[in-house]
MMTF fields as JSON, N, C-alpha, C and O atoms, coordinates in Angstrom:
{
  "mmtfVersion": "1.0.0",
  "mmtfProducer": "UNKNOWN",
  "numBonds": 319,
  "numAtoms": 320,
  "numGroups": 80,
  "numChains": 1,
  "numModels": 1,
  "chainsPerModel": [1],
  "groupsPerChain": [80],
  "chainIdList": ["A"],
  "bondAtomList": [4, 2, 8, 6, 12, 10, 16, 14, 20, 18, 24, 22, 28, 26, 32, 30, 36, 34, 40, 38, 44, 42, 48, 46, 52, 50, 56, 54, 60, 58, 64, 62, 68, 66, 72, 70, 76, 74, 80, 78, 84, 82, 88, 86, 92, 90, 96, 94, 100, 98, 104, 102, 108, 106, 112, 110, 116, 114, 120, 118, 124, 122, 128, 126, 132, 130, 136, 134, 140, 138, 144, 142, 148, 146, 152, 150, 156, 154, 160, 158, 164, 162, 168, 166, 172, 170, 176, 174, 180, 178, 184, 182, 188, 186, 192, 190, 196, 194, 200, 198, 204, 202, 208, 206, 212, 210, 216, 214, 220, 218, 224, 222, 228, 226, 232, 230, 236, 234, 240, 238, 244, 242, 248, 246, 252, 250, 256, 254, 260, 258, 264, 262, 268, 266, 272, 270, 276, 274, 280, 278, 284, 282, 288, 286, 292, 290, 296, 294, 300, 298, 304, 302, 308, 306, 312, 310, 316, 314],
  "bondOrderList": [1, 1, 1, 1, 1, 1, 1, 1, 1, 1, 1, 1, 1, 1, 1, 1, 1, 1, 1, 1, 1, 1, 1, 1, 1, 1, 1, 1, 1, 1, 1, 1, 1, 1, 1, 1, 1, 1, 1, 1, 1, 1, 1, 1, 1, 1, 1, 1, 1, 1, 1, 1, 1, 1, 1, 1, 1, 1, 1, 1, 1, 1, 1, 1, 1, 1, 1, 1, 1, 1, 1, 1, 1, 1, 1, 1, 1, 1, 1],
  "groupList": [{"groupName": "UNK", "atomNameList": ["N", "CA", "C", "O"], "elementList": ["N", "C", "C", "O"], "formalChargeList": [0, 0, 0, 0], "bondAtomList": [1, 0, 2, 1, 3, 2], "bondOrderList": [1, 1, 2], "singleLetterCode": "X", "chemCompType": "L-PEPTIDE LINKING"}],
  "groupTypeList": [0, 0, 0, 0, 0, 0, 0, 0, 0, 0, 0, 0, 0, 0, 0, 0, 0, 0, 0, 0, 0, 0, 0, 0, 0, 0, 0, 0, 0, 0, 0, 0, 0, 0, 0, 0, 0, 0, 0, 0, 0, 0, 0, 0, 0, 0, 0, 0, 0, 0, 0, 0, 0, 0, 0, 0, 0, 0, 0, 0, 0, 0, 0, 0, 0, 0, 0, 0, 0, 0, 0, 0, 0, 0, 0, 0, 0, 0, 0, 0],
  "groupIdList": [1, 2, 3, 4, 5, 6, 7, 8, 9, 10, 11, 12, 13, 14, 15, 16, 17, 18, 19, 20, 21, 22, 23, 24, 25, 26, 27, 28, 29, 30, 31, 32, 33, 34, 35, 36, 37, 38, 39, 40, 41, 42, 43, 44, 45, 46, 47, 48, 49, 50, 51, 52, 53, 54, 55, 56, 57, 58, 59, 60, 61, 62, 63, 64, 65, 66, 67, 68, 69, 70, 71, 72, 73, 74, 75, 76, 77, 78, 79, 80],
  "secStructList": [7, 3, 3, 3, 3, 3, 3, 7, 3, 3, 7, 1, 1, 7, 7, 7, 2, 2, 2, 2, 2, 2, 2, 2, 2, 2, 2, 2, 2, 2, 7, 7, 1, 7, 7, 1, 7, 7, 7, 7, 7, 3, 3, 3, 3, 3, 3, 1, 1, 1, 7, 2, 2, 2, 2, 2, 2, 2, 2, 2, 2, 2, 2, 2, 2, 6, 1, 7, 7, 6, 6, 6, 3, 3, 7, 7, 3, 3, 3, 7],
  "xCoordList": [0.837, 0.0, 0.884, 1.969, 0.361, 1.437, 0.632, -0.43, 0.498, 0.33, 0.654, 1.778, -0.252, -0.179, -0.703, -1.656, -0.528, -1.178, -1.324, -0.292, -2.38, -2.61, -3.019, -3.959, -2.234, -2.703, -3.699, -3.835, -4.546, -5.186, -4.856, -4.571, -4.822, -4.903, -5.506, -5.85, -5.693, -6.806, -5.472, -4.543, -5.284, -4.253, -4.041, -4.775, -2.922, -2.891, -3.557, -3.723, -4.741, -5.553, -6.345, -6.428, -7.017, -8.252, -8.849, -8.593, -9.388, -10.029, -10.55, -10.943, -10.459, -10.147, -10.88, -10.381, -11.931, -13.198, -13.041, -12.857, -13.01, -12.515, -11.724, -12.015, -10.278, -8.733, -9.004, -8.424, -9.398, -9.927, -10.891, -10.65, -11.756, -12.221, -11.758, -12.001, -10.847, -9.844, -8.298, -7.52, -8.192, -7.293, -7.527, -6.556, -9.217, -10.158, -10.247, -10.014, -10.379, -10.756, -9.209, -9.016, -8.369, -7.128, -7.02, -7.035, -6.917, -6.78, -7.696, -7.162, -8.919, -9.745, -9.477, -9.503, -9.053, -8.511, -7.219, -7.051, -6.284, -4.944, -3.812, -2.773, -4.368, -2.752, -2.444, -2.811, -1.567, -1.625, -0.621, 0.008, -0.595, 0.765, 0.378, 1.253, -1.068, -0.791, -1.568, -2.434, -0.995, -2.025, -1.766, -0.903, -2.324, -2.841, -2.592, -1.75, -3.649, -4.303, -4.799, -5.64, -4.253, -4.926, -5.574, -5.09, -6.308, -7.167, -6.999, -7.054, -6.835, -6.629, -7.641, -8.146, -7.598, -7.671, -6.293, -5.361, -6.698, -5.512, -6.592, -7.684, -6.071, -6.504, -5.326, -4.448, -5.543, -5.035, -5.253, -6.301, -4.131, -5.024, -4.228, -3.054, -4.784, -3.844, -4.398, -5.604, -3.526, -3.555, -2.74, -1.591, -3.731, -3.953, -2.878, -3.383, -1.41, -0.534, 0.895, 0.926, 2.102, 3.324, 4.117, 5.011, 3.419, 4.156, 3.666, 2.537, 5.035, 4.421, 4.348, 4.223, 4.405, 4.649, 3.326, 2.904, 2.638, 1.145, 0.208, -0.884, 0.711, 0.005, 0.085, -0.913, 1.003, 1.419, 0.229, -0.467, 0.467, -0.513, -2.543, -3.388, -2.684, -4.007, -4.163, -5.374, -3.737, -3.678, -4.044, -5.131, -2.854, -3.357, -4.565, -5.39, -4.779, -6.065, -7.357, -8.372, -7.178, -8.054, -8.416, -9.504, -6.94, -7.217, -7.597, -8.225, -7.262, -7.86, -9.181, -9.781, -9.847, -10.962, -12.348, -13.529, -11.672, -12.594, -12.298, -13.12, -10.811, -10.335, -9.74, -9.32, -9.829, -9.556, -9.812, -9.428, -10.67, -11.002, -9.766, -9.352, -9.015, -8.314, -7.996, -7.128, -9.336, -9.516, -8.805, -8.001, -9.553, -9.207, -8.269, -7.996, -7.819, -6.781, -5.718, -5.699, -4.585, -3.262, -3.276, -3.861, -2.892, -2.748, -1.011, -0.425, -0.531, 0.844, 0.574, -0.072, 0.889, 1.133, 2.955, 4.051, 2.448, 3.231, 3.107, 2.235, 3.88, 3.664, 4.891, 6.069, 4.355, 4.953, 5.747, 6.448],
  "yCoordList": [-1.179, 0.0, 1.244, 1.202, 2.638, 3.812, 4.745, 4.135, 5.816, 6.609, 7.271, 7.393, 8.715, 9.976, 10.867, 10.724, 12.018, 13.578, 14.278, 14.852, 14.588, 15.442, 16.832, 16.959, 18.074, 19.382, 19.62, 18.886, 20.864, 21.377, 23.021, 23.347, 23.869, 25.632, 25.892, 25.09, 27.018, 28.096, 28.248, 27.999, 28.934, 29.266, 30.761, 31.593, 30.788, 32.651, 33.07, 32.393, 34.721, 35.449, 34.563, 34.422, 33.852, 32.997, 33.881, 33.635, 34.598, 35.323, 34.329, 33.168, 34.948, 33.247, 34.249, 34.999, 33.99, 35.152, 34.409, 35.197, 33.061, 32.049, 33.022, 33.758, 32.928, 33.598, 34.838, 35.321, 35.362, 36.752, 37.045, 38.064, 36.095, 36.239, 35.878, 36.403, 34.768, 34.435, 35.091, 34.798, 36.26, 37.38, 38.267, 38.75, 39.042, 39.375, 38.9, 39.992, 38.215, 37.452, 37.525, 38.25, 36.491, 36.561, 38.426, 38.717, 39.605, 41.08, 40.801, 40.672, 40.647, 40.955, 40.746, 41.512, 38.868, 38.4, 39.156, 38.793, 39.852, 40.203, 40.158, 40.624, 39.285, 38.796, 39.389, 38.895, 40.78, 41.785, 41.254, 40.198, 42.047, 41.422, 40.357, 39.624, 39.985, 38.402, 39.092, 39.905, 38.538, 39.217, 38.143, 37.295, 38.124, 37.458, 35.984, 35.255, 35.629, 34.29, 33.427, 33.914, 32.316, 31.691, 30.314, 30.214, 29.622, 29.05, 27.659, 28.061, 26.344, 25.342, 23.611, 23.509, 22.422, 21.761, 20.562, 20.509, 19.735, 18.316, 17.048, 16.945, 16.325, 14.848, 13.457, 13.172, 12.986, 12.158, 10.65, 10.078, 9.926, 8.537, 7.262, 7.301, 6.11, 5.07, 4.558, 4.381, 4.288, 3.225, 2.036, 1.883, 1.274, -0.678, -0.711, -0.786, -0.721, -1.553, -0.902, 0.152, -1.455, -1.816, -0.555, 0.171, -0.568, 0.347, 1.738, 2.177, 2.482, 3.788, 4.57, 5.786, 4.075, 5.067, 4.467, 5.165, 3.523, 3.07, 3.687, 4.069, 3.845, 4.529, 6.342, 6.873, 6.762, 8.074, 8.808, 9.82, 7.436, 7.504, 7.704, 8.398, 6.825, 6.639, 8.029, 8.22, 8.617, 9.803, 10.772, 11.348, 10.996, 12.195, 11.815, 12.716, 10.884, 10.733, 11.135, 11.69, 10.835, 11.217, 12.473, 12.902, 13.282, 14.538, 15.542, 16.6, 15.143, 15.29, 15.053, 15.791, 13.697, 13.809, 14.075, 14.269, 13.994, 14.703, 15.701, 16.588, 15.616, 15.987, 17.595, 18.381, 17.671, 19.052, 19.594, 19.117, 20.948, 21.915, 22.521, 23.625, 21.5, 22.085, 23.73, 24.391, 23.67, 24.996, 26.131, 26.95, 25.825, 26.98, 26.511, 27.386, 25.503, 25.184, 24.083, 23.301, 24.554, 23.439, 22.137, 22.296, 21.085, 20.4, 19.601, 19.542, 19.165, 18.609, 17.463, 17.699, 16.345, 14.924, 14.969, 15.333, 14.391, 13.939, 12.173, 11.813, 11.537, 9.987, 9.738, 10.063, 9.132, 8.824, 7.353, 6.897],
  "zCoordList": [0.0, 0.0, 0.0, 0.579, -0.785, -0.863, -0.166, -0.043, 0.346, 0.803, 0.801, 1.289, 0.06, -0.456, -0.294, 0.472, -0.737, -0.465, -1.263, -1.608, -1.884, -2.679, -2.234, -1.449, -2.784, -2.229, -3.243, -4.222, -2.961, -3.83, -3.804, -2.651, -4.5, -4.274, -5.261, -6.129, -5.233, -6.615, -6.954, -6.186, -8.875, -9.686, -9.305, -8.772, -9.716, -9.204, -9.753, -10.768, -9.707, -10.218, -10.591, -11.811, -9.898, -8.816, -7.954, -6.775, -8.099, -6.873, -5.715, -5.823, -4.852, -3.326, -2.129, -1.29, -2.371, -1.356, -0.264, 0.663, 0.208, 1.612, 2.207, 3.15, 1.307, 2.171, 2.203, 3.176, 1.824, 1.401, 3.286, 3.934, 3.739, 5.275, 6.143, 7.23, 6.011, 6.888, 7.273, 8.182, 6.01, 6.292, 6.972, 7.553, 7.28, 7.901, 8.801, 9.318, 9.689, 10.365, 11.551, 12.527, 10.953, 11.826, 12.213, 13.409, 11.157, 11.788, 12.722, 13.824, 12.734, 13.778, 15.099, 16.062, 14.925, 16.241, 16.445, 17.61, 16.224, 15.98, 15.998, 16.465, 15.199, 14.202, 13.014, 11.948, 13.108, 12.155, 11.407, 11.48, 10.784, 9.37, 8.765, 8.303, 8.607, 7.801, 6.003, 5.68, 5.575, 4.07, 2.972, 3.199, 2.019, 0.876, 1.178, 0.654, 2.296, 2.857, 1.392, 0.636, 1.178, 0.085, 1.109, 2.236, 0.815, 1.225, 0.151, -1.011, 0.219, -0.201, 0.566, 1.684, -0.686, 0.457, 0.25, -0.552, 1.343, 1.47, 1.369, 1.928, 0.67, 0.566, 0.708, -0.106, 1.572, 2.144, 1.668, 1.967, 0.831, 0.468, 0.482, 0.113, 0.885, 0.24, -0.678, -0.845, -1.334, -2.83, -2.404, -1.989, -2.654, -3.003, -3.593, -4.713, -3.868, -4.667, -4.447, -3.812, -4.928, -4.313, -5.078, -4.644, -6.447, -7.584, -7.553, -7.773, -7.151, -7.01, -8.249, -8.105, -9.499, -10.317, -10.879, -11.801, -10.642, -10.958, -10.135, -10.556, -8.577, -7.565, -8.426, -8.913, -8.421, -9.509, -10.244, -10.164, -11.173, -12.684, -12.201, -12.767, -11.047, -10.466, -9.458, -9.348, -9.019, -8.124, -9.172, -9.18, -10.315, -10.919, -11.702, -11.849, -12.13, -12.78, -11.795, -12.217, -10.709, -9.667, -9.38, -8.996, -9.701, -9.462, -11.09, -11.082, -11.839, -13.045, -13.416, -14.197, -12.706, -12.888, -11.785, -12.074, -10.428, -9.458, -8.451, -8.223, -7.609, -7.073, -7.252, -6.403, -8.111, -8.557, -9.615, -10.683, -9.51, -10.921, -11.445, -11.093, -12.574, -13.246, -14.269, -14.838, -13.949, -14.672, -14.164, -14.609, -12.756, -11.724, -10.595, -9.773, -10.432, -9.564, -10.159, -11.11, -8.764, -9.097, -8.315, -7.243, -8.47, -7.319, -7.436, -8.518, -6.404, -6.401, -5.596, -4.575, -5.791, -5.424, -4.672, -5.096, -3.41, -2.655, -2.003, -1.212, -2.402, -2.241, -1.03, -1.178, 0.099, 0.974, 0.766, 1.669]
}
């Protein structure tokens, strides 16, 4: 079994209205100095099999086809 991580983020000039309240938000509580908060998610997975460059191939397909709006976001694979 492999075990991996897929990030997700919006592409730059993504407008990101989330980080955008949570930059808001931390000033409020005050924690000054923090600015252009981007907002992302993490997916956490194992894959069934020994070969990581098969585990690889099945991740990005995953994220190509559900895991992430390519349109508007990046994602990076990290395989443990």
């Amino acid at each position: 079994m492999i075990k991996a991580r897929v990030t997700v983020t919006l592409k730059n000039g993504v407008l990101d209205p989330q980080g955008k309240a949570i930059e808001g938000a931390l000033g409020a509580l005050g924690f000054d100095g923090v600015n252009q908060v981007r907002q992302g998610k993490v997916f956490d997975l194992v894959v069934e099999t020994s070969d990581k460059a098969q585990a690889e191939e099945q991740i990005k397909a995953m994220c190509e086809k559900l895991l992430a709006n390519t349109v508007i976001e990046n994602y990076a694979i990290s395989i443990a």
